[in-house]
N, C-alpha and C positions, 0 to 999 in steps of 0.2 A: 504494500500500500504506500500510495506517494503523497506527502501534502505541498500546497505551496506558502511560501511564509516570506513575505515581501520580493515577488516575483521570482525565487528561488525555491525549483522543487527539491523536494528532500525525498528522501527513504532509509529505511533503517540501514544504518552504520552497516559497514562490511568489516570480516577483521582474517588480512591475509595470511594463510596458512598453506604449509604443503605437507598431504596427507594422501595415502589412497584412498580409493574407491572404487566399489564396484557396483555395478548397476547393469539392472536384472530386469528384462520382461519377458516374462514365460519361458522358452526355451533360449533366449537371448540373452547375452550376457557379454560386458565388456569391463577392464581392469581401465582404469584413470587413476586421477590425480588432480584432486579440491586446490581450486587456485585459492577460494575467498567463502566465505561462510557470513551468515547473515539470520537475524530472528527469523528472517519470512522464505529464506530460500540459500542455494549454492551455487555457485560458480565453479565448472570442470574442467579441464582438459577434453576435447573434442578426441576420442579414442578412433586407431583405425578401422575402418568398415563399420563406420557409425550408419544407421538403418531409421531412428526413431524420426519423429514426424512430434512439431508443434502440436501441443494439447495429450500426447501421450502420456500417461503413469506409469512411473517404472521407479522399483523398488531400489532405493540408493542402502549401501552398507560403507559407512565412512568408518575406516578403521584409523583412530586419533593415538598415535606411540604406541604402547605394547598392552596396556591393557582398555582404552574404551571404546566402544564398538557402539553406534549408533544407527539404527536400522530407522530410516522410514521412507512413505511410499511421498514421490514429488512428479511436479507435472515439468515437463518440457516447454518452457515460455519463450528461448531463446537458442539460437542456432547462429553461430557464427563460422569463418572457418576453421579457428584454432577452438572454438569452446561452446559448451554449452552452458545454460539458465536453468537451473530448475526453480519449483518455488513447492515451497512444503502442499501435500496435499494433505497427508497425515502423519501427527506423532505420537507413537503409543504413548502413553502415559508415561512407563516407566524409565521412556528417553528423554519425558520432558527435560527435570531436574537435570541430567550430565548435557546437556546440550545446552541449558540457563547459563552451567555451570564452565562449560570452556569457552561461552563467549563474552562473560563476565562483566565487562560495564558496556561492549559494545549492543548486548541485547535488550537495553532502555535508549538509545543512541538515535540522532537521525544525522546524515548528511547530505552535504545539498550533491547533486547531481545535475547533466545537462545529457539531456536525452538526445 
């Protein structure tokens, strides 16, 4: 979600990180690499023989150092040639908390942006 606040649109803070990922729909499956993390969505590395199409859900598994693993299912909002946008569709409960918890003060945060 984006506001604007004296002709400057915002949206929540991003906060850069480099992490795997894998991302999963149905029998499809590809390994990346989390450029940027955000309360509402992720930013990837665009993996070879990428197939997914805008508006798709596919199930991200962010694995954050050696032990936290955050599963949940995002939608496809952006396709560029090196990356792609997802943006949360859903987070189970039990990921809310460790995903509050590694983006720390940037998940109350907004920044301006230029679209």
């Amino acid at each position: 979600m984006t506001k604007e606040a004296a002709g400057k649109k915002l949206r929540p803070a991003r906060m850069a990180i480099r992490s795997a990922v894998f991302i999963s729909s149905g029998q499809h499956g590809w390994s990346s690499e989390i450029e940027d993390i955000s309360a509402t969505g992720v930013l990837v590395s665009k993996p070879e023989q990428w197939s997914g199409r805008i508006g798709d859900v596919f199930a991200l598994d962010m694995l954050i150092g050696e032990a936290l693993d955050i599963h949940v299912d995002a939608a496809l909002v952006r396709v560029t040639d090196n990356s792609l946008g997802f943006t949360y569709a859903r987070i189970p409960e039990d990921k809310e908390a460790p995903l509050w918890n590694l983006l720390g003060g940037y998940a109350d945060r907004l920044e301006p942006y230029s679209a």
